[in-house]
VOLO-247988 format. One record per residue (C-alpha): residue in one letter; residue number from 0; x, y, z. Coordinates in Angstrom, 2 decimals. Layout:
BEGIN
<A, NUM, <X, Y, Z>>,
...
END
This chain:
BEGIN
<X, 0, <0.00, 0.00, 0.00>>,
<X, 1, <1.15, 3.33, -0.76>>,
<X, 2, <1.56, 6.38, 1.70>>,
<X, 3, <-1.70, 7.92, 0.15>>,
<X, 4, <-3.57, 5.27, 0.97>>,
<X, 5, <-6.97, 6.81, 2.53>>,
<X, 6, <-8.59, 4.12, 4.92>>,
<X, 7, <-11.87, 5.75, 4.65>>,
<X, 8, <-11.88, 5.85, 0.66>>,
<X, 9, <-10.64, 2.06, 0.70>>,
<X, 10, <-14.04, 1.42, 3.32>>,
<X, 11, <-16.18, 3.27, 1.18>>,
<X, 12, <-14.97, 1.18, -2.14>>,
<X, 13, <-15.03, -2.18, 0.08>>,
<X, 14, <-18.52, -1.27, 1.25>>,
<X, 15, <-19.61, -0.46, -2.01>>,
<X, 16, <-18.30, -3.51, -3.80>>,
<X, 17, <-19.26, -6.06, -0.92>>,
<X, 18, <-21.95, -4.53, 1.07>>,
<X, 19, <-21.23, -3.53, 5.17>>,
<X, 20, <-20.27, -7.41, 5.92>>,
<X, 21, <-18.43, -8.31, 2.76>>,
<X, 22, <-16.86, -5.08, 3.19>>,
<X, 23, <-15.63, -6.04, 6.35>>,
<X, 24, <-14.73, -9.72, 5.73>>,
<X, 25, <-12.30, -8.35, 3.22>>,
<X, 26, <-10.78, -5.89, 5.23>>,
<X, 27, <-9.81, -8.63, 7.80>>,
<X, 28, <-8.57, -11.04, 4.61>>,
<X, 29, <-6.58, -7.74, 3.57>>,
<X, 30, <-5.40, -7.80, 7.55>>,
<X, 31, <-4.36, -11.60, 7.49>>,
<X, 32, <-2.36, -11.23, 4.15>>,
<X, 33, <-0.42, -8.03, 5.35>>,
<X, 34, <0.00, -10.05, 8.87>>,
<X, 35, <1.72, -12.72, 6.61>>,
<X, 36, <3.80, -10.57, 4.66>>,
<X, 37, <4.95, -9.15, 7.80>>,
<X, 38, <3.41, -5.56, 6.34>>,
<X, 39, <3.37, -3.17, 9.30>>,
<X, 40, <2.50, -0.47, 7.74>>,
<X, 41, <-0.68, -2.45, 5.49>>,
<X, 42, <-1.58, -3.97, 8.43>>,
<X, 43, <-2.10, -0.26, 10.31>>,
<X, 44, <-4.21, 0.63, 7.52>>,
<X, 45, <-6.31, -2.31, 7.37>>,
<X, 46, <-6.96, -1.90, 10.77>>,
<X, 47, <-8.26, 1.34, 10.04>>,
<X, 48, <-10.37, 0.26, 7.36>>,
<X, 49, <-12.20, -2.15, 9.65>>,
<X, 50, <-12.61, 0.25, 12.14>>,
<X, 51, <-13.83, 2.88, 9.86>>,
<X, 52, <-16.45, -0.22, 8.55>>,
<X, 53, <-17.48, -1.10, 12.12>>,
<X, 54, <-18.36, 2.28, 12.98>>,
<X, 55, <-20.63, 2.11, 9.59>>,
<X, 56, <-22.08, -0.96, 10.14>>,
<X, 57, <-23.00, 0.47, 13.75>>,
<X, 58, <-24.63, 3.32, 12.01>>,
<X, 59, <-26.42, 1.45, 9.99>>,
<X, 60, <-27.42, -0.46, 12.70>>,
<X, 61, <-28.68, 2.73, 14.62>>,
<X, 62, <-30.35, 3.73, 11.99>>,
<X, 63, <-32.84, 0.91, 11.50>>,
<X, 64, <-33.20, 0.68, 15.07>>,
<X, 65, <-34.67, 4.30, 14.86>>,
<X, 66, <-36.59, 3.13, 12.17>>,
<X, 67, <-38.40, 0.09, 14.16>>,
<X, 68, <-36.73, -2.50, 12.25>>,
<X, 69, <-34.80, -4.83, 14.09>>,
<X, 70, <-30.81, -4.26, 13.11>>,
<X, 71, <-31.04, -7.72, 13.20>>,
<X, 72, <-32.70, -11.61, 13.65>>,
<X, 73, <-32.42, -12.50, 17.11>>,
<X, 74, <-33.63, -16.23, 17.14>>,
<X, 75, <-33.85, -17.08, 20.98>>,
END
């Protein structure tokens, strides 16, 4: 990854490829294979990506929860 790397522009293209859990399932593939490679400096920015893509996903969450629709199935 290069230095102008923007987590939040790599989220939003993630999250607009995948969807909010795809989006983060890559992130923490991207993670793994900069945790392999021994790639500090990737693996800084992926972290930031996923928590840029958690704090969406909580949002989003939020959100419907305001709405009256449940964020999501609770099966108990």
């Amino acid at each position: 990854m290069a230095d102008h790397d923007d987590p939040r522009d790599i989220a939003d293209y993630l999250i607009q490829e995948h969807g909010l859990n795809g989006a983060l399932d890559a992130a923490i593939e991207g993670a793994m294979v900069a945790q392999n490679a021994r790639d500090n400096y990737a693996l800084s920015v992926w972290r930031e990506i996923k928590a840029v893509i958690r704090e969406r996903q909580a949002a989003h969450a939020a959100a419907e929860e305001d709405a009256g629709q449940p964020a999501y199935s609770d099966h108990r």
